[in-house]
N, C-alpha and C positions, 0 to 999 in steps of 0.2 A: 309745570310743577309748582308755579304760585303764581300771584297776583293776576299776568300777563293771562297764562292758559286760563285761569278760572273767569275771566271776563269774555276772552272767545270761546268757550264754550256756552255762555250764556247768549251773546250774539249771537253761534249758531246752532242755536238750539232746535232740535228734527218738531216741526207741530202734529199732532196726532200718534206720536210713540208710548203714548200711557202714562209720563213722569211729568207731566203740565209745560205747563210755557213754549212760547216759539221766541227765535230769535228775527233778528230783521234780516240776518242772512242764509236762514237756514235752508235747507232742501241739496239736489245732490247738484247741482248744477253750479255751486259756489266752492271755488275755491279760498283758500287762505295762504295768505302770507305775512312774513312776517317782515318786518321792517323794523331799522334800528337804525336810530339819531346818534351820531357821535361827534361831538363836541362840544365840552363843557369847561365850564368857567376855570376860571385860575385856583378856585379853590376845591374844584373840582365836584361841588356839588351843585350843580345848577347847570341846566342843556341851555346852549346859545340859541336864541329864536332865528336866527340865520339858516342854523343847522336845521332845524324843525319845520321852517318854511320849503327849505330844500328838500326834505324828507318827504313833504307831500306834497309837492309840486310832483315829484319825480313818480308818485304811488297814483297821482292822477293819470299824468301822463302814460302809466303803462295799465290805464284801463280798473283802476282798485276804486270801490263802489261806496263801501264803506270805511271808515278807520275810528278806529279809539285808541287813543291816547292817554292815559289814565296816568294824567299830572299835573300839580296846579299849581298855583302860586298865591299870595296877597295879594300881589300887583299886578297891576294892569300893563299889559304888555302891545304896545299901539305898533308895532310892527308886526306881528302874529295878528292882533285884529285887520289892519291894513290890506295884507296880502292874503287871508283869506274871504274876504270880503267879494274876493270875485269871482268864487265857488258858490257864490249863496246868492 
């Protein structure tokens, strides 16, 4: 019902249904899930990159293909670069 849904719908968008675009995960053979980082800073607005690194370690580990994450920041975050560094 906002941001989250309207970004996996676009990743799984069906190719060839008549309303354009495919996504990168589309077709019936993909499931979805959803996953959710919880632990945030003391002021409560900002996700710890601990928590985040854990979030997808744990989404590889159980086989997840894709992920989006739809958050960003100014700065550079050299722990989050670091550890996924060995995905790529």
């Amino acid at each position: 019902s906002s941001h989250g849904t309207h970004v996996t719908g676009i990743i799984g968008a069906q190719y060839g249904n008549g309303k354009g675009g495919a996504g990168v995960a589309s077709g019936t053979k993909n499931d979805f899930c959803q996953l959710s980082v919880y632990g945030v800073s003391e002021d409560g607005e900002s996700l710890l990159s601990y928590n985040i690194v854990a979030a997808i370690k744990d989404a590889v580990k159980n086989g997840v293909q894709v992920i989006n994450m739809s958050f960003g920041s100014e700065y550079r975050d050299r722990l989050l670069e670091s550890e996924m560094m060995t995905y790529f």
